[in-house]
PAZAPA-4460 file (N, C-alpha, C; in steps of 0.05 Angstrom, whole numbers, plus 32768, in hexadecimal, padded with zeros to 4 digits):
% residues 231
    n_x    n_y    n_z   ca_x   ca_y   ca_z    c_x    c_y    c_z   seq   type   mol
   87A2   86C7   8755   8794   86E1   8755   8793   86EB   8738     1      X     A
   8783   86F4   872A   8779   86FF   8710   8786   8717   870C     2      X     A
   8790   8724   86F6   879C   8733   86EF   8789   8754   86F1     3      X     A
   876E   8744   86F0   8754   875E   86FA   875C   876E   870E     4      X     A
   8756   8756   8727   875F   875B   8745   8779   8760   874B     5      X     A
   8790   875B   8744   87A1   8765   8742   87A8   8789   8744     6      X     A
   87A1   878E   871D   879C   87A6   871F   8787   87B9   872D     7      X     A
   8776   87B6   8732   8766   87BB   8745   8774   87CD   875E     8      X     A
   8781   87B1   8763   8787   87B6   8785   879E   87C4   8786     9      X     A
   87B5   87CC   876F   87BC   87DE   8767   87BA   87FD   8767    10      X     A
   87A2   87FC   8753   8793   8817   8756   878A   881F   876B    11      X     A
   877F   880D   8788   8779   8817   879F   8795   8821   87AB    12      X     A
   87AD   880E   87B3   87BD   8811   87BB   87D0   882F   87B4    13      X     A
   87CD   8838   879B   87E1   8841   8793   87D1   885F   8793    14      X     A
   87AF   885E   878F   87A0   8877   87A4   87A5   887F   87C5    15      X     A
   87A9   8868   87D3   87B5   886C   87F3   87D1   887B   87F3    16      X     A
   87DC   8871   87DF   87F7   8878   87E7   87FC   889E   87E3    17      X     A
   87EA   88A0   87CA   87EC   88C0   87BF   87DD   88D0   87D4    18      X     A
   87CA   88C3   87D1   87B2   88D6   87E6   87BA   88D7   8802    19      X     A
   87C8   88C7   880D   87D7   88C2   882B   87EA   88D2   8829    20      X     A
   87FB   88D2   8815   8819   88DB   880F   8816   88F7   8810    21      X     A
   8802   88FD   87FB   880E   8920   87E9   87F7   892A   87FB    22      X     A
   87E6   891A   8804   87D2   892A   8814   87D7   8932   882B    23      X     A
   87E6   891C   8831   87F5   892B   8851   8806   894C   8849    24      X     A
   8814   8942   8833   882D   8962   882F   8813   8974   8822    25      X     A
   8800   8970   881C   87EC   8987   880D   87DA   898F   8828    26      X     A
   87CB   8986   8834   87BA   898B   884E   87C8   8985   886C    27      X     A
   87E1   8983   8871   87E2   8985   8886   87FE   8988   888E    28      X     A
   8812   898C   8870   882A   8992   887E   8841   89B0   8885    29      X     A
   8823   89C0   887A   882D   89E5   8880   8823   89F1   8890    30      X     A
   8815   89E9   88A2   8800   89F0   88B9   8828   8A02   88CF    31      X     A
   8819   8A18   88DD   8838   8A22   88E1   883F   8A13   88FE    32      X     A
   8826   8A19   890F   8835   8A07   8924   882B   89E8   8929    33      X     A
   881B   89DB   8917   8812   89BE   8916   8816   89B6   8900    34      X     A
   881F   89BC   88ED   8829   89A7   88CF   883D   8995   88D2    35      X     A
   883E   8983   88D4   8848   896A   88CF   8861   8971   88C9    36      X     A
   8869   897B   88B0   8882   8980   88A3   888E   896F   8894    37      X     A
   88A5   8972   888C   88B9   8957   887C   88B2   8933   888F    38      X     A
   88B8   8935   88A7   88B5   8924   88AD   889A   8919   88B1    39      X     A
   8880   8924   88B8   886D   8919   88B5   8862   890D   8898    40      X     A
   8866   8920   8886   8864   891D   8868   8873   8906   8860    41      X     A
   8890   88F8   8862   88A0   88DD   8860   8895   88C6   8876    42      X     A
   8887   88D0   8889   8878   88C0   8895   8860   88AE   888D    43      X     A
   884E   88C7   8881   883B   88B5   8874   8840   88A8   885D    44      X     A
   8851   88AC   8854   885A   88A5   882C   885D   8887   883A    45      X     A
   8870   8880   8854   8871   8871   885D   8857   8862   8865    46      X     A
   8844   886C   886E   8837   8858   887A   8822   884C   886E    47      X     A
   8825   8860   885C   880B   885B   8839   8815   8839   882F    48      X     A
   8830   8841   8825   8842   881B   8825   883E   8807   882E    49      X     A
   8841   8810   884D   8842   87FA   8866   8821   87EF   886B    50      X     A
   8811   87FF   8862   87FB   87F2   8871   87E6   87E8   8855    51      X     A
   87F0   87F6   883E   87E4   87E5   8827   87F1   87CC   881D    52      X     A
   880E   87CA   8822   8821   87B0   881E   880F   87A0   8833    53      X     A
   880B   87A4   8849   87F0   8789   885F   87DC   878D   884B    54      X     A
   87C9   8798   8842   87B0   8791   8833   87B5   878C   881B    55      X     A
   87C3   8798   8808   87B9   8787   87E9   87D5   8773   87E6    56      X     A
   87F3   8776   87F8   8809   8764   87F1   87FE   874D   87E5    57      X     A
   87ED   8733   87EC   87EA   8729   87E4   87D9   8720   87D5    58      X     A
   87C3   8736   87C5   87BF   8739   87B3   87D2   8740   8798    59      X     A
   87E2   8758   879C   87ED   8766   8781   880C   8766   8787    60      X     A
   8812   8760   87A3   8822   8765   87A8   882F   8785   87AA    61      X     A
   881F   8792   87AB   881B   87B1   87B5   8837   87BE   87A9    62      X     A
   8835   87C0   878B   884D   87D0   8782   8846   87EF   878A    63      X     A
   882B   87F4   8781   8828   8810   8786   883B   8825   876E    64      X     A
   8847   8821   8764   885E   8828   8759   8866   8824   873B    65      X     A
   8868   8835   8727   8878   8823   8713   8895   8812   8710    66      X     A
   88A3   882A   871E   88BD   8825   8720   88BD   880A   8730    67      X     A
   88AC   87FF   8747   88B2   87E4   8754   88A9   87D3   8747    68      X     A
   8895   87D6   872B   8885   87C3   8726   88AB   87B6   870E    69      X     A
   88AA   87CC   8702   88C9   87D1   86E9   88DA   87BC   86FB    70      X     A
   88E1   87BF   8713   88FC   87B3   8725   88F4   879F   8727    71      X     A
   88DB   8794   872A   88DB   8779   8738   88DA   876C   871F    72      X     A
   88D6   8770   870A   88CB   875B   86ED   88E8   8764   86E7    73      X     A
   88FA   877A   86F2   8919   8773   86E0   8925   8763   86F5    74      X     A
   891C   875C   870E   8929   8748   871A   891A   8726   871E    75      X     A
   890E   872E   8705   88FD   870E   8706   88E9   870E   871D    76      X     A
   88DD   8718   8729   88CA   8719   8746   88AC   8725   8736    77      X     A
   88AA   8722   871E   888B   872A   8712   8890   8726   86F5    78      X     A
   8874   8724   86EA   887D   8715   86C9   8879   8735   86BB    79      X     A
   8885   8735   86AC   8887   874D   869B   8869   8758   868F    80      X     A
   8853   8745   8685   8841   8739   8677   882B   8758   8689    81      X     A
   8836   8755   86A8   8827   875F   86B6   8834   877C   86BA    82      X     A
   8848   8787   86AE   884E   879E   86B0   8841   87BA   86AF    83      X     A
   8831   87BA   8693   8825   87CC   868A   8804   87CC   869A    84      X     A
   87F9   87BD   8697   87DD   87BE   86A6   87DF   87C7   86CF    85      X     A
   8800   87C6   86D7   8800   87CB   86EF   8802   87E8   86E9    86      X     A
   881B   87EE   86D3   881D   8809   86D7   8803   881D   86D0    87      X     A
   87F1   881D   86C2   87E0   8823   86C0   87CD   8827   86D6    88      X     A
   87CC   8810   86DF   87B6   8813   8700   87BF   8827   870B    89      X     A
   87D9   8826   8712   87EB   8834   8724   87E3   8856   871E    90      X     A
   87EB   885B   8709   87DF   886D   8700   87C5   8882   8700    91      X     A
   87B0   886F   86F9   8793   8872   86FB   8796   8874   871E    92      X     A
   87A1   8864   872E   8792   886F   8749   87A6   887F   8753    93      X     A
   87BB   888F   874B   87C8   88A8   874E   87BA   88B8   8747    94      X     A
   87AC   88BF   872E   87A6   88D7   8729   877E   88D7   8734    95      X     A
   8779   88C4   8735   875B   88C6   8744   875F   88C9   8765    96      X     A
   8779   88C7   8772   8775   88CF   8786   8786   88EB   8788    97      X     A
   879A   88F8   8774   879B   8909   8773   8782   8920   8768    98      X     A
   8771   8915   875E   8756   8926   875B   8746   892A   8778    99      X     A
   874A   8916   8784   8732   8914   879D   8740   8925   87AE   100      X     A
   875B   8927   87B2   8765   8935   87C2   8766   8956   87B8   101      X     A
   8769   895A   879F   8763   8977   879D   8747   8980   879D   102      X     A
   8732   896F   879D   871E   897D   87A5   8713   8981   87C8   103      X     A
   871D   896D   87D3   8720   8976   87F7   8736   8993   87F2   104      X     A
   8749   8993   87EA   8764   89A2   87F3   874D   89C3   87E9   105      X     A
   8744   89C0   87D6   873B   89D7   87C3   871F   89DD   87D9   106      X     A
   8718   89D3   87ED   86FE   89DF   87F7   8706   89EC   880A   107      X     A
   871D   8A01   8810   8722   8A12   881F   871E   8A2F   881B   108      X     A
   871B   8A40   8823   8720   8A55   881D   8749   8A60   8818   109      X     A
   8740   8A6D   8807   8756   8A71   87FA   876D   8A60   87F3   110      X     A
   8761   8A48   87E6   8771   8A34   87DA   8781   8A42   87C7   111      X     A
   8796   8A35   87C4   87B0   8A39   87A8   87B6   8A1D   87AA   112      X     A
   87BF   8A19   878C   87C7   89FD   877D   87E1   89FD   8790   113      X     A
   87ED   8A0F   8783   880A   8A11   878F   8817   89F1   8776   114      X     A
   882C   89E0   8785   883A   89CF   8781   8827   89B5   8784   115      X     A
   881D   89B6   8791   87FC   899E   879D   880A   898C   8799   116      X     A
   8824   8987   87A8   883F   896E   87AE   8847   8961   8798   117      X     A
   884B   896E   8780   8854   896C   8769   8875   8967   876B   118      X     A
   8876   895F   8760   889B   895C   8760   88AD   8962   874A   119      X     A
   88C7   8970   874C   88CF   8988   8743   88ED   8984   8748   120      X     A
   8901   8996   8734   8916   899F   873A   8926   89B4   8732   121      X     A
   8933   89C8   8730   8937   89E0   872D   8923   89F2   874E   122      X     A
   8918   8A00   8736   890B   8A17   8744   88F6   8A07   8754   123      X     A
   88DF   89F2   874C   88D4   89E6   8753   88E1   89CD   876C   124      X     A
   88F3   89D3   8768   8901   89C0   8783   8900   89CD   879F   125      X     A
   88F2   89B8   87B0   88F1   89C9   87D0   8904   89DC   87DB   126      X     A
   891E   89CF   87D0   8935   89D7   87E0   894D   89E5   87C7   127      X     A
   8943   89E5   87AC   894C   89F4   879C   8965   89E5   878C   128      X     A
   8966   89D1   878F   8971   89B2   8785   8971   89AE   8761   129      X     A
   8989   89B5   8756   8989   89B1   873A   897D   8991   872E   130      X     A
   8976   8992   8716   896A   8972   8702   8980   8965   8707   131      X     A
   899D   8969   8703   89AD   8950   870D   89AE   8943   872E   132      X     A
   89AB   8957   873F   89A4   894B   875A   898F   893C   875D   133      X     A
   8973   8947   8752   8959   8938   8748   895A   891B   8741   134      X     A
   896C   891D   872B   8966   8904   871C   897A   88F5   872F   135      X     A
   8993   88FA   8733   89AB   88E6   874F   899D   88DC   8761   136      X     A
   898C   88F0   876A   897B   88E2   8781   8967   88D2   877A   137      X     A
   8955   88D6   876C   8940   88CB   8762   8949   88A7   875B   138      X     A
   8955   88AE   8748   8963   8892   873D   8975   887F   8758   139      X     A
   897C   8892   8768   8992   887C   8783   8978   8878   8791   140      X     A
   896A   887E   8795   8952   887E   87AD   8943   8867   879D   141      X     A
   8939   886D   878B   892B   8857   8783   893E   8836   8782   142      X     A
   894F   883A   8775   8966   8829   8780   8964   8814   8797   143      X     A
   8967   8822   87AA   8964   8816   87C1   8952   8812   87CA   144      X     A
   8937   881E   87C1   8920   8820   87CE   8915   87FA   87C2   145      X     A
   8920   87F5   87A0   8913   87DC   879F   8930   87C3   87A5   146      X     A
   894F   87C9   87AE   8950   87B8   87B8   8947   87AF   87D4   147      X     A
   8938   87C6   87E1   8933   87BD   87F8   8914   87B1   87FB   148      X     A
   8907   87B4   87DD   88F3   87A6   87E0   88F1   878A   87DE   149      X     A
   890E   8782   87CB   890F   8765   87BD   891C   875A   87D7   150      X     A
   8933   8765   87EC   8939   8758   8801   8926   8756   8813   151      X     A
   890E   8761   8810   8901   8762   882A   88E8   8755   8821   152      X     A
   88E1   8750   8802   88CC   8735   8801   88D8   871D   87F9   153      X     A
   88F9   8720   87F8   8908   86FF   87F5   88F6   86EA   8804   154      X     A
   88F1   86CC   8800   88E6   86BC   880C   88FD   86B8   881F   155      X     A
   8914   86BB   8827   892A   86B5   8830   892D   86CF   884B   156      X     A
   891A   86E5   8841   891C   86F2   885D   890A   86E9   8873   157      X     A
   8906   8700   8888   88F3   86F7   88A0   88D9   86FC   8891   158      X     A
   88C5   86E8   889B   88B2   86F2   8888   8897   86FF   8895   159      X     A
   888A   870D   888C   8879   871C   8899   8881   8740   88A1   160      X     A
   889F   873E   889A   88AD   8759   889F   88B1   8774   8890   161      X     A
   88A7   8760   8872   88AD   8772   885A   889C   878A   8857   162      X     A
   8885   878D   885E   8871   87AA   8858   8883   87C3   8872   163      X     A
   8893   87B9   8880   889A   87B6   889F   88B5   87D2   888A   164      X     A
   88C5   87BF   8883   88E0   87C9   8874   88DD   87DB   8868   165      X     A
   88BE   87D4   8855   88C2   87E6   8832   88B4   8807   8845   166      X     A
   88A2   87FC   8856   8894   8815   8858   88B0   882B   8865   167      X     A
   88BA   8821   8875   88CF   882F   8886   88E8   8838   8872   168      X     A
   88E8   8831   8861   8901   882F   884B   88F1   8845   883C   169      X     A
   88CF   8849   8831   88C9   8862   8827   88D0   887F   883B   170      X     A
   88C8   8873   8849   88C8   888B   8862   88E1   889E   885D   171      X     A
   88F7   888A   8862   8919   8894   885E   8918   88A2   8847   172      X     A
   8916   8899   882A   8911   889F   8814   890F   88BF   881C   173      X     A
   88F2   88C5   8822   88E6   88E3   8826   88EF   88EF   8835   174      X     A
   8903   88E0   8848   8915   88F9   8860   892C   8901   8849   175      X     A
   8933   88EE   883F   8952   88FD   882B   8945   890F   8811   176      X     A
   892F   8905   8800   892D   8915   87F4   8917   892C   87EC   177      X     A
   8905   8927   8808   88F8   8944   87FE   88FA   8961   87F1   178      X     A
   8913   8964   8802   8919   8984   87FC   8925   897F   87E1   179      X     A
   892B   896E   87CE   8945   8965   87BA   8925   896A   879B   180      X     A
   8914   895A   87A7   88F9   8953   878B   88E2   894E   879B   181      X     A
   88DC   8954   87B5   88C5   8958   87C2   88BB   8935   87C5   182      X     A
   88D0   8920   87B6   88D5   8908   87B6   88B7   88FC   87A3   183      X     A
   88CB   88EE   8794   88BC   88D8   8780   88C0   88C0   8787   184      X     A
   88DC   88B0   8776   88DD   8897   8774   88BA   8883   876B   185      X     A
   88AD   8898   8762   8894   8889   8757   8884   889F   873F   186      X     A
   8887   888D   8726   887C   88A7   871A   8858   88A3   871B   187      X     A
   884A   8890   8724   8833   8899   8725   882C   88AB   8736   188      X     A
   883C   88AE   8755   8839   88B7   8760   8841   88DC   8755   189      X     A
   8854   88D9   8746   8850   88F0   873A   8848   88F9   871F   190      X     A
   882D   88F1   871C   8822   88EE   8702   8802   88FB   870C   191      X     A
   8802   88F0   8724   87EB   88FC   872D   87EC   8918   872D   192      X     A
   87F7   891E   8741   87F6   893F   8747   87FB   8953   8732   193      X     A
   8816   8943   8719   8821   8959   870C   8803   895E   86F6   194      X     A
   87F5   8950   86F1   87E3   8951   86E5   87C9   8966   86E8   195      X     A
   87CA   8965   8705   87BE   8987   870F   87D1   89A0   870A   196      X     A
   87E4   899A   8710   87F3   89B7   871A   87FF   89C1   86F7   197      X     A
   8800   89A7   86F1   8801   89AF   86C7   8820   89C1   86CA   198      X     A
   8820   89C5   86B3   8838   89DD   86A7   884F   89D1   86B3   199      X     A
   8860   89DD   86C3   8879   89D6   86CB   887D   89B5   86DA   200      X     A
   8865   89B5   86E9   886A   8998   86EC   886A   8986   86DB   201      X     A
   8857   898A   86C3   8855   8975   86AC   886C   8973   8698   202      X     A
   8879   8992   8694   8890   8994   8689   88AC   897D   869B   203      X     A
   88AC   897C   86B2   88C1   896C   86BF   88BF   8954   86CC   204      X     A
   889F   8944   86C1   889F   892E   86CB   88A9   891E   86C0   205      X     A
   88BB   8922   86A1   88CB   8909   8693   88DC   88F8   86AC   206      X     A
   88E6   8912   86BA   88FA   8902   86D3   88F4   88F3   86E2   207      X     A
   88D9   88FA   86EB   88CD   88E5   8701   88C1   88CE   86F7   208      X     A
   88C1   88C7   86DA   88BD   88B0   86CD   88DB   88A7   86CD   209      X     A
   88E8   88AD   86C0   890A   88A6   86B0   8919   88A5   86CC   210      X     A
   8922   88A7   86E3   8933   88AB   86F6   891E   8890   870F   211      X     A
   890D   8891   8714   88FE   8875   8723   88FF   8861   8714   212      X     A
   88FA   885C   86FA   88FF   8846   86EE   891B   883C   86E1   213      X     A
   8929   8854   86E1   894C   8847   86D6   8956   883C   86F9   214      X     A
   894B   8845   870F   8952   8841   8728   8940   8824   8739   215      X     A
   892D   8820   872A   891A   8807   8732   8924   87F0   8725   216      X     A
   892F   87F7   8709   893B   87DF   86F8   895F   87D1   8707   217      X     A
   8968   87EB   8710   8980   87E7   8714   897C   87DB   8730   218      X     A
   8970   87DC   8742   896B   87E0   875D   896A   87B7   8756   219      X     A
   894D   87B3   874D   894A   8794   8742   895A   8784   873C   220      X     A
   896C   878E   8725   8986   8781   871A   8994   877A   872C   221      X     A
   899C   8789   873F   89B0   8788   8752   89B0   8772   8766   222      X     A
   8992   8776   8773   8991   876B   8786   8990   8747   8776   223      X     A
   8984   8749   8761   897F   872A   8758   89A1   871C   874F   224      X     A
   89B0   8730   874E   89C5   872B   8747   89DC   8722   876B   225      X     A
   89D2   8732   877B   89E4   872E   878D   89D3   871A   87A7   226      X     A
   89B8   8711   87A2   89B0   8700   87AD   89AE   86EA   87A9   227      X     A
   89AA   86E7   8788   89AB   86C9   877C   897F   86C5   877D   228      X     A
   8984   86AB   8770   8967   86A7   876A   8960   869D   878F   229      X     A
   893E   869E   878B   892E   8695   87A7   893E   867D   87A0   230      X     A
   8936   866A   87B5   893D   8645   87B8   890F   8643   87BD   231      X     A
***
């Protein structure tokens, strides 16, 4: 597969995930007696994963992510070469689907930006969660989020199961830390939104870059270290 198509399928992927994800918590998870809530909102983050890992996996291998693209090239599972042109896609289709979605969200009557599922800590935290709880979480979650990607596309696991694991493993992710940073573990994913909502978000997205990727690198290391190479 070409490094074109690759990124490409990237940029689609990693638009499903934002526009599924933040669009669920922006259009449908404050409604008082039908919004979805925390758990519908970790639902879809989930299912954005699970069902683009079946369509582009074997194209790009559906990082969606910087932090998973960082973990898998520090665990040898992607060539470095391809780092930067992923993270970039990744990017570009965060913030074009965070555009598309504020212009549906914005054709209401009496729209406010508000947070527009920006991610935050202090005052900007759901649940009022200091930068060191932020970043603890951020960095353990991501953690685990890519050893359980590297165990679950091992050639050595069951196979066919892995979009199965990772999607269900985001899901969890968003039950523990919504209320903590309204949950990252992906800074494209928070690159998009903070880019609308500007000012305070843009001031605190160093974290959601620096805390997913010190947690995607370590998460990689680990697992390459306590699994040993494929056979």
């Amino acid at each position: 597969m070409t490094l074109g198509k690759k990124v490409t399928a990237e940029a689609f992927g990693t638009f499903w995930l934002v526009f599924g994800g933040c669009g669920s918590a922006v259009l449908a998870a404050g409604f008082p007696d039908t919004g979805i809530g925390f758990l519908g909102v970790a639902l879809a983050f989930g299912l954005t994963v699970l069902t683009m890992a079946f369509a582009i996996g074997h194209i790009s291998g559906c990082h969606l992510n910087p932090a998973v693209t960082a973990g898998l090239v520090a665990a040898g599972r992607h060539p470095s070469r391809e780092f930067l042109p992923y993270v970039v896609a990744q990017v570009i289709g965060a913030v074009i689907a965070s555009g598309v979605l504020y212009v549906i969200a914005s054709g209401v009557s009496g729209f406010e930006l508000g947070s527009f599922a920006a991610n935050g800590y202090g005052e900007h935290s759901p649940g009022g969660y200091t930068m060191v709880s932020g970043l603890v979480a951020e960095i353990v979650l991501t953690f685990f989020f890519l050893f359980v990607i590297c165990g679950s596309t091992d050639t050595r696991a069951p196979a066919g199961l892995a979009p199965i694991a990772i999607g269900l493993c985001l899901t969890l992710i968003h039950l523990v830390s919504i209320p903590v940073t309204n949950t990252s573990v992906n800074p494209a994913r928070s690159t998009g939104p903070a880019l609308f909502v500007g000012g305070w978000a843009l001031v605190q997205l160093w974290m959601f870059w620096v805390a997913p990727l010190i947690g995607g690198v370590l998460g990689g290391i680990a697992y390459k270290r306590l699994a040993g190479p494929e056979t």
